[in-house]
N, C-alpha and C positions, 0 to 999 in steps of 0.2 A: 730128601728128594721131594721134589714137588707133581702135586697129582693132577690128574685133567681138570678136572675142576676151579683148582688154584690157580693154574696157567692159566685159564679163561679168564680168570677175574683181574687177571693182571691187564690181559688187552685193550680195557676202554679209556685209557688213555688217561686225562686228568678224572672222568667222574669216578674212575675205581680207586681217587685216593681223594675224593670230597666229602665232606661232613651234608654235605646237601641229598646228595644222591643216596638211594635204598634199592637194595636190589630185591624184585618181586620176582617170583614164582609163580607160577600159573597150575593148575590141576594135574598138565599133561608132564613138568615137571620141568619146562622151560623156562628159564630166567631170561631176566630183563632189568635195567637201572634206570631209574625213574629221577628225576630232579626234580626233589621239594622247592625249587625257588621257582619253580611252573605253579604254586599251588597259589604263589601274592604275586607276581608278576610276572605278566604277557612273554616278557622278551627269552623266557627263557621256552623250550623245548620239554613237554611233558616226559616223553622217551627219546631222548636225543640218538643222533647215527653216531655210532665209534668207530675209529677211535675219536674222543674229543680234544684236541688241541690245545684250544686257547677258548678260554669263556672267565668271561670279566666278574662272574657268581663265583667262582673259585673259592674254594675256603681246605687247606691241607686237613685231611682229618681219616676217617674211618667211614666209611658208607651206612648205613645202618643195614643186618643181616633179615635175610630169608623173611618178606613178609611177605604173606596170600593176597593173589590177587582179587580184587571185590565182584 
């Protein structure tokens, strides 16, 4: 069975299964997924709205887990 947590991360559409995206954490303990292809080019969305769709950065893979926000 899957937990609230897991069911959340399933939500954002394609960034919750991109190798680009990292999902951050904040202090207060809210998460957020972030697109490394924001970090070399404009066209992408540093925290993109989900769910996302279609986005041409696509790459299938694993997100990178739980890093602190700076």
């Amino acid at each position: 069975m899957m937990n609230q947590r897991e069911a959340a991360r399933q939500a954002p559409g394609l960034c919750g299964r991109c190798v680009h995206a990292a999902w951050i954490r904040n202090d207060r303990g809210s998460e957020f997924l972030r697109c490394g292809r924001s970090d070399s080019d404009p066209r992408y969305v540093k925290f993109p709205l989900v769910p996302v769709l279609i986005c041409a950065g696509y790459e299938a893979g694993e997100p990178k887990q739980d890093a602190k926000v700076r």
